[in-house]
N, C-alpha and C positions, 0 to 999 in steps of 0.2 A: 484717706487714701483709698483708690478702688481697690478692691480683689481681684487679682487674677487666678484663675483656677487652672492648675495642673494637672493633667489628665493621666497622671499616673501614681503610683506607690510604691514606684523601683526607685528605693534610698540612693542608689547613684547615680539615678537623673536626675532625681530632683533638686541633689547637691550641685549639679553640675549645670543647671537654669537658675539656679540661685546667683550662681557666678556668671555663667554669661548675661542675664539680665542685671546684672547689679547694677544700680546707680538710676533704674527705670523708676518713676514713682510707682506703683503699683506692689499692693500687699499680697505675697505670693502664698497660694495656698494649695492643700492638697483636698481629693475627695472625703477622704477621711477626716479631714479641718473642717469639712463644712457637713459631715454630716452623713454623703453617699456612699449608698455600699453597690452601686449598680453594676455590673460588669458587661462593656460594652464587645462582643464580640467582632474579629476583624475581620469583615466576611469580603472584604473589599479585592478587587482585583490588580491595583495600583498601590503605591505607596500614599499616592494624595487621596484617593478613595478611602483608606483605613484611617489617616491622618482624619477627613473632612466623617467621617462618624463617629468617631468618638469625642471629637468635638461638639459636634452640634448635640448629642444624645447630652453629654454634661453639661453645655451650655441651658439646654432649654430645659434638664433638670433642676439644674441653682440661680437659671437667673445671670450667671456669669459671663462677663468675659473670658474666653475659655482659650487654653492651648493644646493643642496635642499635636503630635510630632510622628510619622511611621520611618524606621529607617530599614537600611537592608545591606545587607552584605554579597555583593554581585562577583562572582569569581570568574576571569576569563575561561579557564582549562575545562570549567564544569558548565560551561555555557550557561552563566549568568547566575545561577544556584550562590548559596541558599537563596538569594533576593528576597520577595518579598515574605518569604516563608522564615526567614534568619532565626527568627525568637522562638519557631515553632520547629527548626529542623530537625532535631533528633528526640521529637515528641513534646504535647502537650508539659508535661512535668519534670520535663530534662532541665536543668540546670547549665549556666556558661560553661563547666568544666566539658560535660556531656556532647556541648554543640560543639566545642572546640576539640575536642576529641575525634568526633564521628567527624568535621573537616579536615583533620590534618590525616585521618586515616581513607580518606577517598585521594588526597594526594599526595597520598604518600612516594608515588615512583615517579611525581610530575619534575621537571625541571625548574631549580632558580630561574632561570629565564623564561620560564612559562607559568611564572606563578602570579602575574598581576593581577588587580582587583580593585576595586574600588567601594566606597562608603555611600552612601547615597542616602540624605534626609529629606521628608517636607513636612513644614510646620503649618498646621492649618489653626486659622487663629478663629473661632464663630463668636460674633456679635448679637448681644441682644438690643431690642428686643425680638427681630426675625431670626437671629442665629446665623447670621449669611457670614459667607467667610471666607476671610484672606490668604494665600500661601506664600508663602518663602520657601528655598532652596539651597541647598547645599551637599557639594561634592567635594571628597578628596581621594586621592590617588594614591597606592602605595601595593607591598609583595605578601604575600603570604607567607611568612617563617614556618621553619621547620619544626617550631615547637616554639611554646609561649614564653615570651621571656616580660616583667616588670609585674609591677603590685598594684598598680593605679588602674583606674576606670574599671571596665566591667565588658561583660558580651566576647566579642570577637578581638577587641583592643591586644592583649597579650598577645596576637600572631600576625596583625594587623602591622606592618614594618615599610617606615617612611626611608627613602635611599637617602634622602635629605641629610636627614639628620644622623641614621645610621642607628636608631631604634623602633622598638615598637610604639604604639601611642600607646600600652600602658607603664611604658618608661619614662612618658614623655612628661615634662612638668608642668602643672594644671595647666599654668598662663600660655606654653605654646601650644599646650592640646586645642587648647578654648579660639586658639587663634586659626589654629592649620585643620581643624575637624572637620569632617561635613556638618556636625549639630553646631559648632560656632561660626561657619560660614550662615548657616541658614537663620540662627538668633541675631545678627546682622539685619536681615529683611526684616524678622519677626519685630527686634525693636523700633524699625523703623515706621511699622504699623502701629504697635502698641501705641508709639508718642501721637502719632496720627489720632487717638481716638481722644485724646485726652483735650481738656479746655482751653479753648486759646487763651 
């Protein structure tokens, strides 16, 4: 079975590509599983620019088919913020409590009605042996809560609140997270490429 390599060591993404890719043939692994300790910086201007380097840098470090993914947290009221900065907002070594903290304290006097926002993924997938590489996409829609509510997922999730359903997505249960996310919208395209490369 090939190796796919995953371009991260955030334990709950990785759990959470484990699930949306299930049932792909490909042997999923991390950098750490095969060996690398390279830390690829995201100097990139775009969400697909960060996605498409840290792809290709791991790709054409292992050899692998490779996936990496940049996502962002676009806040209408704060004119688009954190975006692509999300993982990086309230510094280098902050932590999801920290990020979610430092956002619910910039809108703090914003209105329910003025809190939409959206999720925003691309999965950039590089092939060897050129490393050249594919993207997928994926958005979802939802409000900013007042304060974090559920135990599930990670990041921005806890405040991140779908009208749909009438929770946040880290309320939400795996299989309709996996369904309604932007990362399970985008692992849609991603598998549809993965199958693409494999033998007919």
């Amino acid at each position: 079975m090939p190796k796919l390599l995953l371009s991260t060591g955030n334990k709950g993404k990785v759990e959470e590509y484990r699930e949306l890719l299930k049932g792909i043939p490909y042997d999923l692994v991390t950098p750490r599983d095969v060996g690398i300790t390279m830390v690829v910086e995201e100097t990139g201007e775009t969400l697909e620019e960060n996605a498409r380097l840290k792809a290709v840098a791991l790709c054409r470090e292992s050899g692998l088919v490779t996936l990496a993914d940049d996502s962002g947290l676009f806040v209408d009221a704060l004119d688009g913020a954190p975006g692509i900065k999300s993982a990086r907002y309230a510094g280098e070594n902050a932590g999801d409590t920290d990020r979610v903290n430092l956002l619910l304290s910039r809108m703090s006097d914003i209105l329910w009605e003025k809190r939409s926002a959206r999720f925003k993924c691309v999965i950039a997938i590089a092939i060897p042996p050129d490393c050249r590489v594919e993207y997928a996409y994926g958005e979802c829609e939802g409000i900013i809560d007042f304060k974090p509510k559920g135990n599930e997922g990670f990041g921005y999730d806890p405040v991140f609140y779908f009208n749909e359903f009438g929770q946040t997505m880290a309320e939400l249960p795996m299989d309709v997270k996996n369904r309604v996310s932007h990362r399970g919208k985008a692992a849609v395209g991603a598998r549809t490429i993965l199958l693409s490369l494999l033998p007919k």
